[in-house]
Backbone as CSV, one residue per row, in Angstrom:
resi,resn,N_x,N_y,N_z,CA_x,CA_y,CA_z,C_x,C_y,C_z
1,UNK,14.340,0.484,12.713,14.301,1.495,11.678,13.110,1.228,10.756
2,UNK,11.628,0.890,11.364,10.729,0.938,10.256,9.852,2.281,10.404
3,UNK,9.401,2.107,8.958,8.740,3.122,8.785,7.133,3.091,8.030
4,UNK,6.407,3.948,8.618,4.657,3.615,8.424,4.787,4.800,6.837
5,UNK,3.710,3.524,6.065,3.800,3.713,4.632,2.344,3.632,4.585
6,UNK,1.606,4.658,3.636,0.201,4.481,3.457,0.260,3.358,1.868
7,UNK,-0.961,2.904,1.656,-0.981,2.503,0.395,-2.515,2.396,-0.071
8,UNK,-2.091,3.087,-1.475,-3.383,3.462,-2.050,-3.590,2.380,-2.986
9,UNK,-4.943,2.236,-3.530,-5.263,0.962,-4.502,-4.894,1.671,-6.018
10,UNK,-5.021,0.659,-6.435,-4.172,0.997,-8.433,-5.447,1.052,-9.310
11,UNK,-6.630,0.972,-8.751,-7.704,1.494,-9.651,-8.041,2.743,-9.304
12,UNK,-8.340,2.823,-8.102,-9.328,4.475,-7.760,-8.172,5.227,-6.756
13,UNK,-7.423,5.160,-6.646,-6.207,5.676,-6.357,-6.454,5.867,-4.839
14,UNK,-7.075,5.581,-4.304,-7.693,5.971,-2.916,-6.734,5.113,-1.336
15,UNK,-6.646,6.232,-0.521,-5.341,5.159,0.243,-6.108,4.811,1.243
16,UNK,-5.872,3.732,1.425,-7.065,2.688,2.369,-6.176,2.103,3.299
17,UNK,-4.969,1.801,3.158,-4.847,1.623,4.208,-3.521,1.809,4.615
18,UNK,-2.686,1.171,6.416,-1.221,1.772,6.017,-0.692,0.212,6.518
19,UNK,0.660,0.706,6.423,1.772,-0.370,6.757,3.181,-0.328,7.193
20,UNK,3.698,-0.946,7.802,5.205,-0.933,7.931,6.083,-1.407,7.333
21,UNK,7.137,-1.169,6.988,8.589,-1.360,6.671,9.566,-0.996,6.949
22,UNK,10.958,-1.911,6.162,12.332,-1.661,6.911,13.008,-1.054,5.484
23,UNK,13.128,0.144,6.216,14.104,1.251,4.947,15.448,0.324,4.403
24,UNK,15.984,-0.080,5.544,17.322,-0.406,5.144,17.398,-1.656,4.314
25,UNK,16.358,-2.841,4.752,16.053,-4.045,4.012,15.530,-4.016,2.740
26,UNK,14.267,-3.293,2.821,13.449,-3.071,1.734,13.647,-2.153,0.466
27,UNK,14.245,-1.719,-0.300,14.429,-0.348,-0.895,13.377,-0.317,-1.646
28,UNK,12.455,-1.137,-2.849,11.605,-0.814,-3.502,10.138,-0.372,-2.897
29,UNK,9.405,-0.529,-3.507,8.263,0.502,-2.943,7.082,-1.220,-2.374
30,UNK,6.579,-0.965,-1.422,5.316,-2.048,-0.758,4.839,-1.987,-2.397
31,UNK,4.213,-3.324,-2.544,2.912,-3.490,-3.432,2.095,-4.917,-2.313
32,UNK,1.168,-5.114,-2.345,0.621,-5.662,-1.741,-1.162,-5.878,-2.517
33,UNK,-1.638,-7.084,-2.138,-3.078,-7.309,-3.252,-4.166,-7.364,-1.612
34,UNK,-4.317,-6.423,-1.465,-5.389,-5.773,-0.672,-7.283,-5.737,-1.379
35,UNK,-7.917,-6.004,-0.159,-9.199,-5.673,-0.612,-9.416,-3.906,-0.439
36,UNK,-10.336,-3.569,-1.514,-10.691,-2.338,-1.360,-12.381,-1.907,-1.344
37,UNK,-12.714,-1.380,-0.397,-14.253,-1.122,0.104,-14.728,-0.203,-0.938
38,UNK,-13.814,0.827,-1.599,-14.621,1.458,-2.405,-15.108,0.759,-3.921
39,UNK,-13.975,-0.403,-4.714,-14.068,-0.664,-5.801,-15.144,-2.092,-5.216
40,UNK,-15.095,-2.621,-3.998,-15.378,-3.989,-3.630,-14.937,-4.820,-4.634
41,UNK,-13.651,-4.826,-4.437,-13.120,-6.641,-4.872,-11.654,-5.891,-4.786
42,UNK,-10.709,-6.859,-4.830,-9.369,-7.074,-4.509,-8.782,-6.553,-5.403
43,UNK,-7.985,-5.629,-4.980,-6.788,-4.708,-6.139,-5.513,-4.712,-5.919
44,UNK,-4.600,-4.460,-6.490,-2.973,-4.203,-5.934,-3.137,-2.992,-5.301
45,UNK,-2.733,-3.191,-4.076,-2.661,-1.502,-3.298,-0.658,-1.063,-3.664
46,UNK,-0.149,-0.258,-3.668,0.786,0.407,-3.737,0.961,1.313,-2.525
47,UNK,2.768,1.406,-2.620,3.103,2.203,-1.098,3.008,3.856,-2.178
48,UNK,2.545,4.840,-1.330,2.312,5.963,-1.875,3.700,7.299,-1.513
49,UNK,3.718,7.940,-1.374,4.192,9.274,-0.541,3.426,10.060,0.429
């Protein structure tokens, strides 16, 4: 039961990249500290809609 989640970065809001998860395990939302190509340097990415 997983499910593909995009996640956008928390500065330029831009979704760079995606990911998986387990609905039933997980309930809160992905956060994850991802690099981002547009800001170049490392941001918290967030799971989006």
């Amino acid at each position: 039961m997983r499910e593909n989640v995009m996640l956008a970065c928390g500065d330029c809001k831009r979704r760079n990249y995606t990911a998986t998860r387990n609905k039933k395990k997980q309930t809160a939302r992905l956060e994850l500290k991802k690099y981002c190509k547009f800001c170049r340097r490392h941001t918290l990415h967030r799971e989006v809609k």
